[in-house]
N, C-alpha and C positions, 0 to 999 in steps of 0.2 A: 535907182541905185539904193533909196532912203529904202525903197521897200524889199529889195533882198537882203540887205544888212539885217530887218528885220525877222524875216526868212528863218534867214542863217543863228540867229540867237534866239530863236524858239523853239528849233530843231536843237540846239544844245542844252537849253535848260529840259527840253525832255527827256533827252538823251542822261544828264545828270541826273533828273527824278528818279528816272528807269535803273540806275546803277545804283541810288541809295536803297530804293524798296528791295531788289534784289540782294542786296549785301544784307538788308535788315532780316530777309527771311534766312538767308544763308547762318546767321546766327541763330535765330530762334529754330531751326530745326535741328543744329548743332548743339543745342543746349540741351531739347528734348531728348537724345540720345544719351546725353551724357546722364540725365535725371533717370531716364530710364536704366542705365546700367549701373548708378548706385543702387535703386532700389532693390535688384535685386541683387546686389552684392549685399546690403542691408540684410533682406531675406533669409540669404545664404548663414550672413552670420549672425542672425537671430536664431535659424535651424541649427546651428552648429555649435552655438550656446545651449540649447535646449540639446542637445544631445552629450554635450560635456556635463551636464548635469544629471545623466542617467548614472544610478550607479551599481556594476555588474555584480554579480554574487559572487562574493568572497568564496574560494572551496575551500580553504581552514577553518571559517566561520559552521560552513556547513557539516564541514567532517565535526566540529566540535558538538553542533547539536544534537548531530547523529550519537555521539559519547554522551547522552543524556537518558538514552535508552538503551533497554535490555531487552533480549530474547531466552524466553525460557522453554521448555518442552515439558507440559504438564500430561500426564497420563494414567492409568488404571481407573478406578471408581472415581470418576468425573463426570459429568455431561456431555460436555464436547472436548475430547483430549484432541490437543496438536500443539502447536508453536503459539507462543504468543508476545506480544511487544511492549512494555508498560513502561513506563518512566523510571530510571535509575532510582535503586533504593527501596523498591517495593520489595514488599514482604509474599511468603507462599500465602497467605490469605488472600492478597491482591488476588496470584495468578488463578485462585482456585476460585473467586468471584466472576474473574474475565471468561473463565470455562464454562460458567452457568450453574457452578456447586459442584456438592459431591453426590451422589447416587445414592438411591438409599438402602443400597447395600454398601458401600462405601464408610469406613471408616477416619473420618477426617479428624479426629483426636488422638490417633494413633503418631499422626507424623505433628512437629514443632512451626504451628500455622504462625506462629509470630518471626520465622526466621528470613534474615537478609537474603534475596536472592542473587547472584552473581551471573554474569551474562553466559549463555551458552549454559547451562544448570539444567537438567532433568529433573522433573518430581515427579514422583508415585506416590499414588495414595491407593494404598490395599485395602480388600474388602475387608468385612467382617469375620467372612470365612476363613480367610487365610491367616489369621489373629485368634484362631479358634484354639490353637494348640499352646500359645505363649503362657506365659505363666505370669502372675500380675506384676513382676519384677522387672522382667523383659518388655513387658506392655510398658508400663513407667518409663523405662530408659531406653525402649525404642533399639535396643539392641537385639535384631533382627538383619538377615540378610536379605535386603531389597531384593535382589533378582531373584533367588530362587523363590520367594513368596511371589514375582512374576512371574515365572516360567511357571508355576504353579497354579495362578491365575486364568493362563490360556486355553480355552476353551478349541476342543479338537473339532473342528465344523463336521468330517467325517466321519465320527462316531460319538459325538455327543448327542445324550437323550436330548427328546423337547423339552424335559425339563432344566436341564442346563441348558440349550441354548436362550432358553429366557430369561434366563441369567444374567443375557445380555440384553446393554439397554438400548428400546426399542423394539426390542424381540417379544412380541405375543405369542399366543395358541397360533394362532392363524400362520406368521410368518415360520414359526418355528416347524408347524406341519409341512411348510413349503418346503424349507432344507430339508426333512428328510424325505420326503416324495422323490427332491432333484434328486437325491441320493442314489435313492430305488430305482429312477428309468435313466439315470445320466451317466451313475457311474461316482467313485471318490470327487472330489477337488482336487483339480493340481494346483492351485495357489489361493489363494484366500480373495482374492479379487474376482475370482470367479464366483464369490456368493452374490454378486451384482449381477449375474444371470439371469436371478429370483427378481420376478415379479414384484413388487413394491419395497426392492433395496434399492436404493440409487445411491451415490455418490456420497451426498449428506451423511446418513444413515450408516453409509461403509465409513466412512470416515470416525467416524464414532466408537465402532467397536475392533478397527484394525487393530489396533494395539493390546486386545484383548482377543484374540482366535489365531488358532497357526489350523494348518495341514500335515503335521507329522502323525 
Protein backbone atom coordinates (compact mmCIF):
# COMPACT_ATOMS: atom_id res chain seq x y z
CA UNK A 1 0.00 0.00 0.00
CA UNK A 2 3.25 2.22 1.46
CA UNK A 3 4.60 1.58 -2.07
CA UNK A 4 1.86 2.55 -4.50
CA UNK A 5 1.05 5.66 -2.52
CA UNK A 6 4.49 6.23 -3.44
CA UNK A 7 3.76 5.29 -7.02
CA UNK A 8 1.11 7.53 -7.23
CA UNK A 9 3.02 10.83 -6.12
CA UNK A 10 5.90 10.42 -8.38
CA UNK A 11 3.75 9.90 -11.22
CA UNK A 12 2.39 13.51 -10.10
CA UNK A 13 5.20 15.37 -9.43
CA UNK A 14 6.14 14.38 -13.08
CA UNK A 15 3.30 15.01 -14.31
CA UNK A 16 3.64 18.80 -12.60
CA UNK A 17 7.26 19.10 -13.86
CA UNK A 18 6.02 18.16 -17.46
CA UNK A 19 3.21 20.98 -17.18
CA UNK A 20 5.53 23.73 -15.72
CA UNK A 21 8.58 23.21 -18.53
CA UNK A 22 5.68 23.26 -21.12
CA UNK A 23 3.94 26.34 -19.94
CA UNK A 24 7.59 27.88 -19.69
CA UNK A 25 8.20 27.24 -23.31
CA UNK A 26 4.61 28.15 -24.32
CA UNK A 27 5.99 31.75 -23.13
CA UNK A 28 9.20 32.02 -24.47
CA UNK A 29 8.09 31.19 -27.86
CA UNK A 30 5.30 33.66 -27.43
CA UNK A 31 7.58 36.33 -26.66
CA UNK A 32 9.85 35.57 -29.42
CA UNK A 33 7.01 36.40 -31.92
CA UNK A 34 6.12 39.22 -30.29
CA UNK A 35 9.99 40.56 -30.34
CA UNK A 36 9.99 39.67 -33.72
CA UNK A 37 7.07 41.59 -34.85
CA UNK A 38 8.18 44.73 -33.22
CA UNK A 39 11.35 44.65 -35.00
CA UNK A 40 10.08 44.88 -37.82
CA UNK A 41 7.32 47.28 -37.15
CA UNK A 42 10.52 49.15 -35.85
CA UNK A 43 12.01 48.67 -39.39
CA UNK A 44 9.00 49.79 -40.96
CA UNK A 45 9.02 52.86 -39.10
CA UNK A 46 12.63 53.73 -39.24
CA UNK A 47 11.93 53.11 -43.31
CA UNK A 48 9.20 55.38 -43.16
CA UNK A 49 11.01 58.17 -41.18
CA UNK A 50 13.70 57.97 -43.64
CA UNK A 51 11.45 58.45 -46.37
CA UNK A 52 9.32 61.45 -44.62
CA UNK A 53 12.65 63.03 -44.79
CA UNK A 54 13.05 62.97 -48.62
CA UNK A 55 12.17 66.07 -49.99
CA UNK A 56 10.39 66.26 -53.57
CA UNK A 57 11.13 69.12 -55.93
CA UNK A 58 9.15 71.89 -55.58
CA UNK A 59 7.97 72.90 -59.42
CA UNK A 60 7.62 76.65 -58.53
CA UNK A 61 11.09 76.49 -57.10
CA UNK A 62 11.95 75.07 -60.54
CA UNK A 63 9.77 77.16 -62.87
CA UNK A 64 11.64 79.92 -60.83
CA UNK A 65 15.04 78.85 -61.82
CA UNK A 66 14.18 78.25 -65.11
CA UNK A 67 13.16 82.53 -64.95
CA UNK A 68 16.92 82.99 -64.26
CA UNK A 69 17.69 82.08 -67.81
CA UNK A 70 17.40 83.55 -71.31
CA UNK A 71 17.32 82.34 -74.84
CA UNK A 72 18.51 84.28 -77.41
CA UNK A 73 18.94 83.69 -81.38
CA UNK A 74 22.19 85.07 -82.41
CA UNK A 75 22.98 84.93 -86.28
CA UNK A 76 24.81 86.37 -89.43
CA UNK A 77 28.75 86.87 -89.19
CA UNK A 78 29.19 84.71 -86.07
CA UNK A 79 30.83 81.27 -85.76
CA UNK A 80 28.20 79.27 -84.91
CA UNK A 81 24.77 81.01 -85.19
CA UNK A 82 21.62 79.20 -83.38
CA UNK A 83 19.79 79.56 -79.97
CA UNK A 84 21.52 79.90 -77.07
CA UNK A 85 20.84 79.90 -73.10
CA UNK A 86 22.94 82.21 -70.67
CA UNK A 87 21.92 83.37 -67.37
CA UNK A 88 19.39 86.43 -67.15
CA UNK A 89 20.96 89.79 -67.57
CA UNK A 90 23.55 88.98 -70.10
CA UNK A 91 24.72 91.23 -72.53
CA UNK A 92 24.96 90.68 -76.72
CA UNK A 93 28.77 90.41 -75.91
CA UNK A 94 27.87 87.32 -73.59
CA UNK A 95 25.89 85.78 -76.64
CA UNK A 96 28.28 86.60 -79.25
CA UNK A 97 31.34 84.80 -76.97
CA UNK A 98 28.92 81.73 -76.47
CA UNK A 99 28.83 81.55 -80.54
CA UNK A 100 32.64 81.43 -80.75
CA UNK A 101 32.94 85.28 -82.09
CA UNK A 102 32.37 87.13 -84.84
CA UNK A 103 33.84 85.97 -88.34
CA UNK A 104 36.21 87.87 -89.81
CA UNK A 105 34.12 89.29 -92.22
CA UNK A 106 31.74 90.13 -89.53
CA UNK A 107 31.39 93.39 -88.20
CA UNK A 108 30.88 93.33 -84.49
CA UNK A 109 31.12 97.18 -83.71
CA UNK A 110 28.57 97.87 -85.94
CA UNK A 111 25.70 96.64 -83.44
CA UNK A 112 25.66 97.89 -79.19
CA UNK A 113 27.85 94.58 -77.77
CA UNK A 114 27.14 96.28 -74.25
CA UNK A 115 23.30 95.88 -74.57
CA UNK A 116 20.79 93.91 -72.12
CA UNK A 117 19.37 91.01 -73.70
CA UNK A 118 15.76 90.08 -73.31
CA UNK A 119 14.52 86.58 -73.54
CA UNK A 120 13.35 85.21 -77.03
CA UNK A 121 15.54 88.46 -78.73
CA UNK A 122 17.35 87.86 -82.11
CA UNK A 123 20.75 89.45 -82.90
CA UNK A 124 22.41 89.94 -86.22
CA UNK A 125 25.55 90.90 -86.63
CA UNK A 126 26.22 92.10 -90.37
CA UNK A 127 29.26 91.86 -92.40
CA UNK A 128 31.47 94.36 -93.49
CA UNK A 129 30.10 94.30 -96.71
CA UNK A 130 26.82 95.07 -96.00
CA UNK A 131 27.97 98.44 -94.02
CA UNK A 132 29.83 99.28 -97.02
CA UNK A 133 27.29 101.66 -98.34
CA UNK A 134 26.33 103.53 -94.65
CA UNK A 135 27.70 106.70 -94.26
CA UNK A 136 29.65 107.39 -90.94
CA UNK A 137 26.47 108.84 -89.29
CA UNK A 138 24.41 105.85 -89.83
CA UNK A 139 27.48 103.54 -88.92
CA UNK A 140 27.55 105.69 -85.36
CA UNK A 141 23.74 105.35 -84.69
CA UNK A 142 23.29 102.10 -86.23
CA UNK A 143 20.31 103.34 -87.94
CA UNK A 144 20.12 100.73 -90.55
CA UNK A 145 17.51 98.29 -91.34
CA UNK A 146 18.51 94.80 -89.93
CA UNK A 147 16.52 92.57 -92.42
CA UNK A 148 16.96 93.92 -95.58
CA UNK A 149 20.99 94.15 -94.75
CA UNK A 150 19.96 90.18 -94.25
CA UNK A 151 18.04 89.51 -96.97
CA UNK A 152 20.98 91.01 -98.59
CA UNK A 153 23.52 88.99 -96.86
CA UNK A 154 21.96 85.64 -98.39
CA UNK A 155 24.10 84.00 -100.44
CA UNK A 156 21.92 82.22 -103.59
CA UNK A 157 23.70 78.35 -103.33
CA UNK A 158 22.29 78.14 -106.96
CA UNK A 159 24.10 80.79 -108.57
CA UNK A 160 26.54 82.01 -106.47
CA UNK A 161 30.27 82.21 -107.71
CA UNK A 162 33.00 80.13 -105.83
CA UNK A 163 33.78 83.17 -104.85
CA UNK A 164 30.92 84.07 -102.79
CA UNK A 165 30.11 80.93 -101.64
CA UNK A 166 33.51 81.25 -99.64
CA UNK A 167 32.04 83.88 -98.19
CA UNK A 168 30.69 81.55 -96.20
CA UNK A 169 32.25 80.22 -93.35
CA UNK A 170 33.78 76.99 -93.79
CA UNK A 171 33.55 77.27 -97.28
CA UNK A 172 36.96 76.70 -99.11
CA UNK A 173 38.16 76.31 -102.84
CA UNK A 174 37.55 72.77 -102.46
CA UNK A 175 34.04 72.69 -101.07
CA UNK A 176 33.01 75.61 -102.91
CA UNK A 177 34.02 73.69 -106.40
CA UNK A 178 31.82 70.84 -105.03
CA UNK A 179 28.40 73.22 -105.10
CA UNK A 180 29.03 74.10 -108.33
CA UNK A 181 29.92 70.71 -109.78
CA UNK A 182 26.52 69.41 -107.69
CA UNK A 183 25.07 72.23 -109.62
CA UNK A 184 26.30 71.08 -113.14
CA UNK A 185 25.21 67.09 -112.89
CA UNK A 186 22.34 67.57 -110.28
CA UNK A 187 20.60 70.18 -111.24
CA UNK A 188 19.30 73.69 -108.90
CA UNK A 189 18.66 73.19 -105.13
CA UNK A 190 15.30 72.74 -104.00
CA UNK A 191 15.91 73.72 -100.44
CA UNK A 192 19.02 74.58 -98.90
CA UNK A 193 19.24 71.38 -96.82
CA UNK A 194 20.12 69.83 -99.68
CA UNK A 195 23.68 71.43 -99.83
CA UNK A 196 24.28 68.44 -97.21
CA UNK A 197 24.21 66.21 -100.19
CA UNK A 198 27.99 67.46 -100.73
CA UNK A 199 30.53 65.41 -99.58
CA UNK A 200 32.14 66.93 -96.49
CA UNK A 201 28.90 69.27 -95.39
CA UNK A 202 27.33 67.59 -92.52
CA UNK A 203 25.13 68.69 -90.22
CA UNK A 204 27.68 70.81 -88.01
CA UNK A 205 28.81 72.86 -90.92
CA UNK A 206 25.06 73.30 -92.29
CA UNK A 207 24.07 74.51 -89.30
CA UNK A 208 26.46 77.22 -89.48
CA UNK A 209 25.75 78.78 -92.54
CA UNK A 210 21.68 78.21 -92.81
CA UNK A 211 20.89 81.34 -91.87
CA UNK A 212 23.08 82.87 -94.29
CA UNK A 213 22.02 81.05 -98.04
CA UNK A 214 18.48 80.68 -99.42
CA UNK A 215 17.43 78.97 -102.93
CA UNK A 216 15.39 81.78 -104.46
Amino acid sequence: MKKKWLITALTCCLLLIAGICYSCSYDQQGTGTLISSLDEESISLEENDGESEVISPDPTLISSEEMNYIYAHICGAVENPGVYKLEAGARIVDFIQACGGVTADGDGNYINQAEAVVDGQRIYVPTKAELEALTLDDYITGEVDKSDAESEALININNASEKQLMELPGIGESKAKSIIEYRKTQGKFDKVEDLMNISGIKEGLFNQISSRITVD
